[in-house]
Backbone as XML, in Angstrom:
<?xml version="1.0"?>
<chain id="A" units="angstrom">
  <residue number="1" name="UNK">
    <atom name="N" x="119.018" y="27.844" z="62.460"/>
    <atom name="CA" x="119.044" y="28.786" z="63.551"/>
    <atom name="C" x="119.511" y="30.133" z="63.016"/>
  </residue>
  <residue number="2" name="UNK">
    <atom name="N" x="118.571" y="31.061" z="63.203"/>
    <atom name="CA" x="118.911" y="32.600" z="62.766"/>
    <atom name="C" x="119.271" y="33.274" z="63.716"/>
  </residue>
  <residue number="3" name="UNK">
    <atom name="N" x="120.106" y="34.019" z="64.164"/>
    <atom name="CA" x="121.181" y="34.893" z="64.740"/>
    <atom name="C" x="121.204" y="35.912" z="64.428"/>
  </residue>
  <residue number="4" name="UNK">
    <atom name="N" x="120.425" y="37.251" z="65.100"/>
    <atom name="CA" x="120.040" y="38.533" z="64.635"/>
    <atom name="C" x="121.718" y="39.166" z="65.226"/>
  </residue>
  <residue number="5" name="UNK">
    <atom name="N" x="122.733" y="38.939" z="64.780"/>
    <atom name="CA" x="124.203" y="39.471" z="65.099"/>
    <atom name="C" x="123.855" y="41.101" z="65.603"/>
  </residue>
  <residue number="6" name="UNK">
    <atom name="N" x="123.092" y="41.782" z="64.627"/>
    <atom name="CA" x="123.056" y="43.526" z="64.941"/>
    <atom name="C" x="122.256" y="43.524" z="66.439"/>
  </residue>
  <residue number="7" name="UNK">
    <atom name="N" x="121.395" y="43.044" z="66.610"/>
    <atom name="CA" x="121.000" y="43.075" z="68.436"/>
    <atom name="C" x="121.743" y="42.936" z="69.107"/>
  </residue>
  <residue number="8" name="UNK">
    <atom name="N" x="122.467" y="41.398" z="68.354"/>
    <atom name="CA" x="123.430" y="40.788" z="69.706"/>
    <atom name="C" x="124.783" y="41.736" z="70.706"/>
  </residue>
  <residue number="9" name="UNK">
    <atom name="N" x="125.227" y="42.289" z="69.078"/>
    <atom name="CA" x="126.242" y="42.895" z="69.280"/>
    <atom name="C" x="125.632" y="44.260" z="70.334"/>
  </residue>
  <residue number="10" name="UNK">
    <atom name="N" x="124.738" y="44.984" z="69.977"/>
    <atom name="CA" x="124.148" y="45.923" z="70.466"/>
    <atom name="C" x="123.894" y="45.482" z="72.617"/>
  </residue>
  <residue number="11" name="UNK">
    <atom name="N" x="123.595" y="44.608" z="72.446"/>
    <atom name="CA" x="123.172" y="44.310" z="73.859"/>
    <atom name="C" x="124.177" y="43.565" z="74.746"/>
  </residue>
  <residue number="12" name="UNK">
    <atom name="N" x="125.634" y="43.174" z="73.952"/>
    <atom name="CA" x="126.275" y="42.965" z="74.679"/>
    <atom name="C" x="127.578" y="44.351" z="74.632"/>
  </residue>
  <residue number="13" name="UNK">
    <atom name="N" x="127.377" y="44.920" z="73.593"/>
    <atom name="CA" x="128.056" y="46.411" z="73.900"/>
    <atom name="C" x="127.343" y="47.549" z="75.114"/>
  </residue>
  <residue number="14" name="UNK">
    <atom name="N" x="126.460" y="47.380" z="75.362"/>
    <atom name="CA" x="125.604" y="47.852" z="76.487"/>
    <atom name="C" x="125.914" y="47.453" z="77.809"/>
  </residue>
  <residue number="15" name="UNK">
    <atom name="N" x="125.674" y="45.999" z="77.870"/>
    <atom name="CA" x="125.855" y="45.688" z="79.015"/>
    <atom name="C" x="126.980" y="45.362" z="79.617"/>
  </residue>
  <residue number="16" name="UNK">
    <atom name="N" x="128.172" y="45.165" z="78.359"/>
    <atom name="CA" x="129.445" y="45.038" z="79.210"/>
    <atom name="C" x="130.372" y="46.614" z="79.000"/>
  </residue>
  <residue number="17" name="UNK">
    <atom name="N" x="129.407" y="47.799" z="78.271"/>
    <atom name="CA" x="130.389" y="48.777" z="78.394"/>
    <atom name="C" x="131.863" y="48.439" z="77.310"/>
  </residue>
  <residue number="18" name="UNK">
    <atom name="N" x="131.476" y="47.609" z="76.685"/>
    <atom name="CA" x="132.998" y="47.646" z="75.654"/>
    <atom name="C" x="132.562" y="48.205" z="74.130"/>
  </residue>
  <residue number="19" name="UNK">
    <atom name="N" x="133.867" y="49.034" z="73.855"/>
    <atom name="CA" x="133.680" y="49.641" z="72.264"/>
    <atom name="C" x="133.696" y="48.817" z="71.659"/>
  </residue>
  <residue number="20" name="UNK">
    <atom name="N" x="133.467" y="48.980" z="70.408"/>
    <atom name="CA" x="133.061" y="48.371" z="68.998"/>
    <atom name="C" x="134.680" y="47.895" z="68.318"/>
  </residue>
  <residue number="21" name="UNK">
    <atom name="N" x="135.512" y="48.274" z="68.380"/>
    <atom name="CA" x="136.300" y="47.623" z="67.766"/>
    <atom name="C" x="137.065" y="46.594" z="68.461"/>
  </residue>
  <residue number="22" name="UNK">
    <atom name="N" x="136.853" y="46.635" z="70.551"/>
    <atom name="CA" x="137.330" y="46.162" z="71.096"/>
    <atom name="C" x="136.259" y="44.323" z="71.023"/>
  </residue>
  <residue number="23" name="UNK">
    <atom name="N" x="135.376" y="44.698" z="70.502"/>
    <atom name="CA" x="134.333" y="43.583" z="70.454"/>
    <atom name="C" x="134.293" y="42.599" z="69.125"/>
  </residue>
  <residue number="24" name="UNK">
    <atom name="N" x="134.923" y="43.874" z="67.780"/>
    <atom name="CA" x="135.348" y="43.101" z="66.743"/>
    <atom name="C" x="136.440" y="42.417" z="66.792"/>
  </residue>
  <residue number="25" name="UNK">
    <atom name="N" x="137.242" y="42.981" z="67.690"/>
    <atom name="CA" x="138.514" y="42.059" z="67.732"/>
    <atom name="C" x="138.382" y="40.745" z="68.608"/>
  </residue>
  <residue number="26" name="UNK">
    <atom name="N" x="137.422" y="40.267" z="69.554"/>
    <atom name="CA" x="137.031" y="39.381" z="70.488"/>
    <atom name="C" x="136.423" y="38.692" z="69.474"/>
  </residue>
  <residue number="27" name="UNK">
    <atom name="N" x="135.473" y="38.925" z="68.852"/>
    <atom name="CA" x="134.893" y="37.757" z="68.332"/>
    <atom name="C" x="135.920" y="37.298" z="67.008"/>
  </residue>
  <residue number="28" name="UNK">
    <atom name="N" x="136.582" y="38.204" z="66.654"/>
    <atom name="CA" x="137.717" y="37.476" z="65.316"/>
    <atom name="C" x="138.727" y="36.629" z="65.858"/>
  </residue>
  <residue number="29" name="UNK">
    <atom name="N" x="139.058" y="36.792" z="67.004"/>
    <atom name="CA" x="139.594" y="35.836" z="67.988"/>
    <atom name="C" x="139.089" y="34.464" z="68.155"/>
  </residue>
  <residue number="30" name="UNK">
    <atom name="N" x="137.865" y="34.790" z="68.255"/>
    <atom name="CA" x="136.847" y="33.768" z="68.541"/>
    <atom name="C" x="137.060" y="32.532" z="67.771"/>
  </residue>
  <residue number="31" name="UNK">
    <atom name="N" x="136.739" y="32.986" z="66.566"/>
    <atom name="CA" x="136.418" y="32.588" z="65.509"/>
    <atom name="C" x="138.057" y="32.327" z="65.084"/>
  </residue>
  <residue number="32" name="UNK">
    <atom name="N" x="139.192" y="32.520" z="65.110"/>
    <atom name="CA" x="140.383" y="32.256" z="64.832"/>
    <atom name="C" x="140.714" y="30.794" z="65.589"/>
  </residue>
  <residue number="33" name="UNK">
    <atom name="N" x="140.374" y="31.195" z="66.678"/>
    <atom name="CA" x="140.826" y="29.533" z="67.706"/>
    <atom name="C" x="139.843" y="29.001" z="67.641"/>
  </residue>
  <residue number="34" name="UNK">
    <atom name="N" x="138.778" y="28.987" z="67.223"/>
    <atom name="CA" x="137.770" y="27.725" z="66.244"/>
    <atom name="C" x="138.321" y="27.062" z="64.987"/>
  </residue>
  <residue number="35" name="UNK">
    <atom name="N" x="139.014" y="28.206" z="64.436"/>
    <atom name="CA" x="139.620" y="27.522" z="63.011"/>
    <atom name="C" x="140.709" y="26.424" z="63.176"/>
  </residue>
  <residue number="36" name="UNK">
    <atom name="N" x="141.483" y="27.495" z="64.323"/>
    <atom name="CA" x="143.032" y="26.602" z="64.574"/>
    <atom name="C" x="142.469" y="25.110" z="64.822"/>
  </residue>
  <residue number="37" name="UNK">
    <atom name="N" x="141.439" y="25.155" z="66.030"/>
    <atom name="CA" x="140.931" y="23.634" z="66.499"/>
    <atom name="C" x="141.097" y="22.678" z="65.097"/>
  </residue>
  <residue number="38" name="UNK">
    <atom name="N" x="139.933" y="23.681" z="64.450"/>
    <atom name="CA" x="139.273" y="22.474" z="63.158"/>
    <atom name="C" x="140.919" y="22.368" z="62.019"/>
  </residue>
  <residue number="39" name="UNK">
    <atom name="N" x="141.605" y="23.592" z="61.966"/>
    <atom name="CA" x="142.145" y="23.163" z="60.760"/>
    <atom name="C" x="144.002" y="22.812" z="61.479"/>
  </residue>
  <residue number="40" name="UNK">
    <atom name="N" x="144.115" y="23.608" z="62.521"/>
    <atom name="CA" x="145.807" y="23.283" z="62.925"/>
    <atom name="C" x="146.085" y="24.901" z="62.807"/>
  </residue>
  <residue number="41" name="UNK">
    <atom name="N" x="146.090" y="25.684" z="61.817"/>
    <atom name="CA" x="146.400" y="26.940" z="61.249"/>
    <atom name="C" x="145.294" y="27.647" z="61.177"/>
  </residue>
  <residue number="42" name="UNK">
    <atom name="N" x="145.221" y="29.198" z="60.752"/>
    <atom name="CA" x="144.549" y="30.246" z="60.542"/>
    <atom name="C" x="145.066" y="31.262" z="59.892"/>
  </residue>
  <residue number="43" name="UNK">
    <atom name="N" x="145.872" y="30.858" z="58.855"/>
    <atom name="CA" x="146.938" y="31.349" z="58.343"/>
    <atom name="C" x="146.231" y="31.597" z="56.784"/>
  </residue>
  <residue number="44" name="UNK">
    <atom name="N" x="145.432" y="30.796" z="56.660"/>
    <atom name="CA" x="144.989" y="30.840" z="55.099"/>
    <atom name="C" x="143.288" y="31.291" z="54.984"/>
  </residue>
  <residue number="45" name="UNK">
    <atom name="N" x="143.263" y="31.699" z="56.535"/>
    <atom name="CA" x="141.497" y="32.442" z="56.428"/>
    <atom name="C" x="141.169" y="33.894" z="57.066"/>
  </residue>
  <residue number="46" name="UNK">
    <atom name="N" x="140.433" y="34.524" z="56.320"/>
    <atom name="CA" x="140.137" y="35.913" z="56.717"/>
    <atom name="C" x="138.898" y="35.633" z="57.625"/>
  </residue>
  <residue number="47" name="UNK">
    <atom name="N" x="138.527" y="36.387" z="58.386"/>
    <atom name="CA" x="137.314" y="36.560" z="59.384"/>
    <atom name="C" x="136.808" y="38.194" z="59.021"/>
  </residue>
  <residue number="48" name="UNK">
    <atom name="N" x="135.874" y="38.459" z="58.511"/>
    <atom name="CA" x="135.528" y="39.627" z="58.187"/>
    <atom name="C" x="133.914" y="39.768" z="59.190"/>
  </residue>
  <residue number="49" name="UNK">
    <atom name="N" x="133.960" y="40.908" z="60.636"/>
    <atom name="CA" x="132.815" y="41.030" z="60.938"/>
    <atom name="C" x="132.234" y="42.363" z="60.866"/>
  </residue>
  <residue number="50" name="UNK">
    <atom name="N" x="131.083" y="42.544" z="60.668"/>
    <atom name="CA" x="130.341" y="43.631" z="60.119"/>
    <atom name="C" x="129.384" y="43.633" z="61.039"/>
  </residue>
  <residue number="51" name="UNK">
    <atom name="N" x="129.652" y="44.630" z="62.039"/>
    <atom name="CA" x="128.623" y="45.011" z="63.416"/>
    <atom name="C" x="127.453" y="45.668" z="62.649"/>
  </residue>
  <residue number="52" name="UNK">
    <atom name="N" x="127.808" y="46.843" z="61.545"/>
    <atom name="CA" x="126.359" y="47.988" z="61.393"/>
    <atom name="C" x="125.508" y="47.288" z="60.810"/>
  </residue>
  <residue number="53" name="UNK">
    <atom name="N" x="125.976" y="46.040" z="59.941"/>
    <atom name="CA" x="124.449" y="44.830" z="59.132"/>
    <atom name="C" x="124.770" y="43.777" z="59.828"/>
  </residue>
  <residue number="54" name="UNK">
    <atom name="N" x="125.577" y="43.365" z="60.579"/>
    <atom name="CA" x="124.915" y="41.864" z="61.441"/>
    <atom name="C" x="125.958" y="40.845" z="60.294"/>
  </residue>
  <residue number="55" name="UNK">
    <atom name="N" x="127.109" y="41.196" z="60.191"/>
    <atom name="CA" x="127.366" y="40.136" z="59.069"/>
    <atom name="C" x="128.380" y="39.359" z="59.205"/>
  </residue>
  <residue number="56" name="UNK">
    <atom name="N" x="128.843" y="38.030" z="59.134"/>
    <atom name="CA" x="129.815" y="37.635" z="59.986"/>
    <atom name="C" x="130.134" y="36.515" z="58.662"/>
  </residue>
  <residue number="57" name="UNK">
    <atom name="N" x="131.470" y="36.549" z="57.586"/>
    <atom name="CA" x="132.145" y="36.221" z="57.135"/>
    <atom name="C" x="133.087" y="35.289" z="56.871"/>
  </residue>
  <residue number="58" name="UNK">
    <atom name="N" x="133.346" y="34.110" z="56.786"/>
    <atom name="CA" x="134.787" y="33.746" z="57.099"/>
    <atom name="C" x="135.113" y="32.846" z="55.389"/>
  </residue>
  <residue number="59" name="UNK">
    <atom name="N" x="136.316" y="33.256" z="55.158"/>
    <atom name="CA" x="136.995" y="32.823" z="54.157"/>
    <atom name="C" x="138.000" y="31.986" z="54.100"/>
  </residue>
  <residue number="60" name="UNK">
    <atom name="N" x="138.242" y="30.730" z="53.086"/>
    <atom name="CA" x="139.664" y="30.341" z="52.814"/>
    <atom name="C" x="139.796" y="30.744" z="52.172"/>
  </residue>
  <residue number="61" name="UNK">
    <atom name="N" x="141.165" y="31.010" z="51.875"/>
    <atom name="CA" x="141.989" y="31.138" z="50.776"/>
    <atom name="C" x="142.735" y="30.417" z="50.303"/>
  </residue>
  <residue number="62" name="UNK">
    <atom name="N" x="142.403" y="29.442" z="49.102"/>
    <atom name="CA" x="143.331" y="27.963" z="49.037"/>
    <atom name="C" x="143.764" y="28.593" z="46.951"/>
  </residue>
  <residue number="63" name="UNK">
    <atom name="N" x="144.807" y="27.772" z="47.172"/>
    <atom name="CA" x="145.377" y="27.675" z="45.516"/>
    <atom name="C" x="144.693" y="26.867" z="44.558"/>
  </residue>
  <residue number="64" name="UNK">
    <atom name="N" x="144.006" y="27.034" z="43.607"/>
    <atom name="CA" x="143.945" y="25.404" z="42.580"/>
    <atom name="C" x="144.891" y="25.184" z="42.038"/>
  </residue>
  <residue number="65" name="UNK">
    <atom name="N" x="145.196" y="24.102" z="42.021"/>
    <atom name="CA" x="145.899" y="23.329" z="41.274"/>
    <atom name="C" x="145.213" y="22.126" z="40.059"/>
  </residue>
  <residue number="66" name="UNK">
    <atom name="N" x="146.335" y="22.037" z="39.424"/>
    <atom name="CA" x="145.210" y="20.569" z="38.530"/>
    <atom name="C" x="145.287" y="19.450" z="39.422"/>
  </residue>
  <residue number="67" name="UNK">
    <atom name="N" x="143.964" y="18.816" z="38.663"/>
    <atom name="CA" x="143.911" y="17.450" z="39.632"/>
    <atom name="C" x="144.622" y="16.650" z="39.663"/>
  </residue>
  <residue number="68" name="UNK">
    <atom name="N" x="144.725" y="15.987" z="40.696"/>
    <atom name="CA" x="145.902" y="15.018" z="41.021"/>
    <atom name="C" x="146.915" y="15.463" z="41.559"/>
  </residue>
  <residue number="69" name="UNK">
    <atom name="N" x="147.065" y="16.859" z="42.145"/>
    <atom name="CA" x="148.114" y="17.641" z="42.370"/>
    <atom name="C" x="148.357" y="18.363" z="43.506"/>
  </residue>
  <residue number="70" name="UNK">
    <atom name="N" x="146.964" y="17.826" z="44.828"/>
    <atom name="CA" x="147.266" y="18.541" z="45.347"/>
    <atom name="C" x="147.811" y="17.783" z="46.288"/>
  </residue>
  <residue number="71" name="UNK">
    <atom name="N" x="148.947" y="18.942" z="46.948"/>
    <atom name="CA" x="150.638" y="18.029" z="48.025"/>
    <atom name="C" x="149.546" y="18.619" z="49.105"/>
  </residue>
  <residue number="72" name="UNK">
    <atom name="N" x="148.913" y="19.774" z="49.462"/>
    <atom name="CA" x="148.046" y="20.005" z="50.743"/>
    <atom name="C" x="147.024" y="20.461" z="50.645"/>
  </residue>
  <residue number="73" name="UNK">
    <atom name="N" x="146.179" y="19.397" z="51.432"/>
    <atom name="CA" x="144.895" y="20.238" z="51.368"/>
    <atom name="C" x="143.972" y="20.959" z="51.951"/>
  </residue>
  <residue number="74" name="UNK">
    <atom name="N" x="145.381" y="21.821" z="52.724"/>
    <atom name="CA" x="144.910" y="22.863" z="53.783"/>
    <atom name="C" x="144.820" y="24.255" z="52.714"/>
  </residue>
  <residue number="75" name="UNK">
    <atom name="N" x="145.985" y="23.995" z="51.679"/>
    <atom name="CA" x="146.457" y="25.509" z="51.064"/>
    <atom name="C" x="146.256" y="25.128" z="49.373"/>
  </residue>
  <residue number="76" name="UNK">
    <atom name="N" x="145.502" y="23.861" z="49.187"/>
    <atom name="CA" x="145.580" y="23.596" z="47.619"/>
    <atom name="C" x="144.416" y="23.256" z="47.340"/>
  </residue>
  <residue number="77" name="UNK">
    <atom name="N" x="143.331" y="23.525" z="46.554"/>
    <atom name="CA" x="141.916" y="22.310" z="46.098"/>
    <atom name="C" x="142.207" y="22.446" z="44.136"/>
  </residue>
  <residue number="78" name="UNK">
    <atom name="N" x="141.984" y="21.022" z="44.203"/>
    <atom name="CA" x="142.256" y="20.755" z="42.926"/>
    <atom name="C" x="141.092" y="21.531" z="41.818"/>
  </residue>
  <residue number="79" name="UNK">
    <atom name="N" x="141.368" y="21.572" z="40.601"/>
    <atom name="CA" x="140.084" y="22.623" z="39.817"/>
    <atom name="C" x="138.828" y="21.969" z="39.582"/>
  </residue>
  <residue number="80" name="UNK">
    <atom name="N" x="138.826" y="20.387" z="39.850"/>
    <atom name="CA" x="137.381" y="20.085" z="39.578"/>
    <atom name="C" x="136.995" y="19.879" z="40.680"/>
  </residue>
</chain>
């Protein structure tokens, strides 16, 4: 399923009258209490959205450790 984000955003900034940063911050929201659901936290992921190309981002940020080592594997992935 392809998701033209640059329309979307465009036609719901239109029709509900809300600015652009007030809309980036709604959907990083969004997308924050999706994470919490799936992971408990949102503490170890960036949400980066990009209205002018349609681009919608999301990152962990976890530690490696060597294998066999990791105590969590919310904040650790082992190197292999």
């Amino acid at each position: 399923m392809s998701v033209n984000l640059v329309e979307t955003f465009s036609e719901f900034k239109s029709g509900k009258d809300i600015d652009r940063p007030t809309m980036v911050r709604v959907l990083e929201d969004v997308f924050r209490t999706l994470i919490k659901k799936k992971y408990g936290s949102d503490e170890n992921f960036d949400v980066i959205v990009n209205t002018e190309k349609g681009d919608l981002e999301l990152w962990r940020v976890r530690e490696i450790v060597p294998d066999g080592e990791v105590l969590d594997d919310r904040s650790q992935i082992s190197i292999s």
